[in-house]
N, C-alpha and C positions, 0 to 999 in steps of 0.2 A: 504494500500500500504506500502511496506518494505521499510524502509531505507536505504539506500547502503554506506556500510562504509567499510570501511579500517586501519587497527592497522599496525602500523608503530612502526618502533624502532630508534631514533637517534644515533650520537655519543655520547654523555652522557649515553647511556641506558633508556633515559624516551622514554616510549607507548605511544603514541600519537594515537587517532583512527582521520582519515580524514572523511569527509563526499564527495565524490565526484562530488556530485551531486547540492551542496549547495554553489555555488558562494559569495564569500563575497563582498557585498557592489560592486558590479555587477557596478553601474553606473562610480563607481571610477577606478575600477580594472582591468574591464571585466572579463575574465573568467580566470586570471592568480593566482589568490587570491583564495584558499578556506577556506571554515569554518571547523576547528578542535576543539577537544576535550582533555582535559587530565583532570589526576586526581588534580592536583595543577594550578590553575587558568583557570580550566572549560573552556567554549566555548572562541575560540579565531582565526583566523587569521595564516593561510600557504600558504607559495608559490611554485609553481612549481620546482622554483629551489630548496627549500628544501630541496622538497619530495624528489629529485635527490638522497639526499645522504643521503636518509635513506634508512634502508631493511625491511623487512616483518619482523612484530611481528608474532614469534611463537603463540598458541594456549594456552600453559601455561601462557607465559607473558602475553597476554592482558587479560588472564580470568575476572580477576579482574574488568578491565577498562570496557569490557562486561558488568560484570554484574550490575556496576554503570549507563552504559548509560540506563539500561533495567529499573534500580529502579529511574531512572526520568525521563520516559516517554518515550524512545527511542523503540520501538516496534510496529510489528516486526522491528530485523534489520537482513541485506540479508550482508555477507560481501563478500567480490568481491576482485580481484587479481591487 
C-alpha cells in the first residue's frame, strides 16, 4: 500500500513533505496535528493551520526530499493534491 504525501513549500522556502494520512499523536491532537517530514530534523509534527499558508512544492523542489523519503523506507509513495 502507497503512502500518500504531500511536498509543501513555507514562507522561508523549506519543503516540507506532509503525510496526510498519519495523524500525530491522535489521542492528544485528534486529527488536527499531522506527521511531516523534512530534510533538517526528519519526522516531526504540522498543523492544519500551517498547512494554510503554505503552497504546493513544485516537482523540482521536493525532488530531493523525494528521493530521501524513498532511501528510508518511504515506498511506494502516491503524492496527492
Amino acid at each position: 500500500m502507497a503512502t500518500l504525501v504531500r511536498f509543501v513549500k513555507d514562507s522561508t522556502g523549506e519543503i516540507t513533505a506532509v503525510f496526510p494520512q498519519l495523524n500525530y499523536n491522535k489521542r492528544l491532537y485528534g486529527t488536527n496535528k499531522k506527521t511531516c517530514y523534512a530534510h533538517i530534523g526528519q519526522h516531526s509534527v504540522c498543523s492544519k493551520d500551517w498547512l494554510k499558508e503554505t503552497v504546493r512544492a513544485t516537482i523540482v523542489e521536493y525532488a530531493d526530499l523525494f528521493h530521501e523519503l524513498v532511501s528510508i523506507g518511504y515506498e511506494p509513495l502516491k503524492i496527492c493534491k
